[in-house]
C-alpha positions as CSV (number, residue, x, y, z in Angstrom):
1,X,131.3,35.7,66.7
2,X,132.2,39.2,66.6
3,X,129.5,40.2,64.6
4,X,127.0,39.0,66.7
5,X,128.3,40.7,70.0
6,X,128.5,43.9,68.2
7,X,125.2,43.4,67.1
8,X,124.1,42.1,70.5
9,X,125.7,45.4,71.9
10,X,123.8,47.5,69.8
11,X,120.8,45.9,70.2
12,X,121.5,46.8,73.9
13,X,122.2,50.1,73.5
14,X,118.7,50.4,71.0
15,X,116.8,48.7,73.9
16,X,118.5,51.4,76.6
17,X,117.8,54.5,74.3
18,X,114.3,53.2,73.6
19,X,113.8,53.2,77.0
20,X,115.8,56.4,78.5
21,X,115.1,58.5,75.8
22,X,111.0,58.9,76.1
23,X,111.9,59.4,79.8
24,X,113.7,61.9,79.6
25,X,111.4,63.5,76.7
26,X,108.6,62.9,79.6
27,X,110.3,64.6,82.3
28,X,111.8,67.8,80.1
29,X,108.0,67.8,78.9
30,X,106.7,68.0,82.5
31,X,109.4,70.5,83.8
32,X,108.3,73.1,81.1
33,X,104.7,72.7,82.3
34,X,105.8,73.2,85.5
35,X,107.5,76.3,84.8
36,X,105.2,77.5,82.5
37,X,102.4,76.7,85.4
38,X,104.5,78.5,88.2
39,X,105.3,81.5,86.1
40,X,101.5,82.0,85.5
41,X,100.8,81.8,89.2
42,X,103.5,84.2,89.9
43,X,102.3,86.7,87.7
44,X,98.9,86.5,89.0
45,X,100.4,87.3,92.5
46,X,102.4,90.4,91.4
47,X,99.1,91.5,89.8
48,X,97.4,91.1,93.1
49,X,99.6,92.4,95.1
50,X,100.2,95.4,92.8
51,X,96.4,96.0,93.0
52,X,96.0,95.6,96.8
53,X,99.0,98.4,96.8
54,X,97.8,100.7,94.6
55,X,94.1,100.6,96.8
56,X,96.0,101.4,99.9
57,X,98.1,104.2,97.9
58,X,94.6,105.7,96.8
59,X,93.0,105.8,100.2
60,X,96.0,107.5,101.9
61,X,96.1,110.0,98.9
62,X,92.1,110.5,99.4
63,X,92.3,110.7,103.4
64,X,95.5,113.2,102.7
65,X,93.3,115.1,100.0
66,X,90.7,115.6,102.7
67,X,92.8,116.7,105.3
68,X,94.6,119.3,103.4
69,X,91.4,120.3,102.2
70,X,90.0,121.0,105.8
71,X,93.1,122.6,106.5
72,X,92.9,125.2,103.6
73,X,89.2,126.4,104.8
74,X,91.1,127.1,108.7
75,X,91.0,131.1,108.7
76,X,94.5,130.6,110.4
77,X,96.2,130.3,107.0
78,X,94.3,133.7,105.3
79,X,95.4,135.3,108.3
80,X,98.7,134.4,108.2
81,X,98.7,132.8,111.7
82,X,101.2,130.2,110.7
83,X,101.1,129.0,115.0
84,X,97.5,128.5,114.7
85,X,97.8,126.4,111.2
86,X,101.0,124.2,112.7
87,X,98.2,123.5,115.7
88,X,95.4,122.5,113.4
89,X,97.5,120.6,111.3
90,X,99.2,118.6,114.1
91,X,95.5,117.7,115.8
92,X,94.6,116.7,112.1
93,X,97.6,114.5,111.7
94,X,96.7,113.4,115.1
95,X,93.2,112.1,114.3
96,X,93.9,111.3,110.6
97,X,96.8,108.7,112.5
98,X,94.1,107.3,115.1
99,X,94.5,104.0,115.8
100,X,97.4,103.4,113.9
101,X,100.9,102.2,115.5
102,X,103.5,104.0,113.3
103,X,104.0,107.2,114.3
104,X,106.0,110.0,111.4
105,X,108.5,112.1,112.8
């Protein structure tokens, strides 16, 4: 009698792994995807917004190139009139800031 409740028991505890076990297989198997899935996506939003960053980095750079260039053809700077190149460069800052709402101190 003994021998056929152990064997009934482990035929019990076969049935429960033969179940559980491709579950779980299943779900670790699906988790990894997701992961693998999410970490692809987040990636392709760093890139994205790294590239979005470094376009706005390279228009301020080209709008601060141009300004500084106007600024070096002002006479007030070969002259020396360091008054009349802070006042240039303050109504340049001043139009190259138009219609923005940060101001720089």
């Amino acid at each position: 009698m003994d021998l056929l409740r152990l064997s009934a028991r482990l035929h019990l505890l076969g049935l429960i792994a033969a179940a559980v076990i491709p579950v779980w297989l299943l779900a670790a198997y699906l988790l990894v995807q997701f992961a693998i899935n999410e970490r692809g996506r987040f990636e392709q939003d760093a890139l994205q917004i790294a590239l979005q960053v470094s376009l706005m980095v390279e228009g301020e750079l080209a709008n601060l190139e141009t300004v500084l260039e106007g600024l070096s053809k002002f006479t007030a700077l070969a002259d020396g009139n360091l008054r009349g190149l802070h006042g240039r460069s303050v109504c340049s800052r001043q139009t190259m800031h138009k219609g923005r709402t940060t101001t720089h101190a």
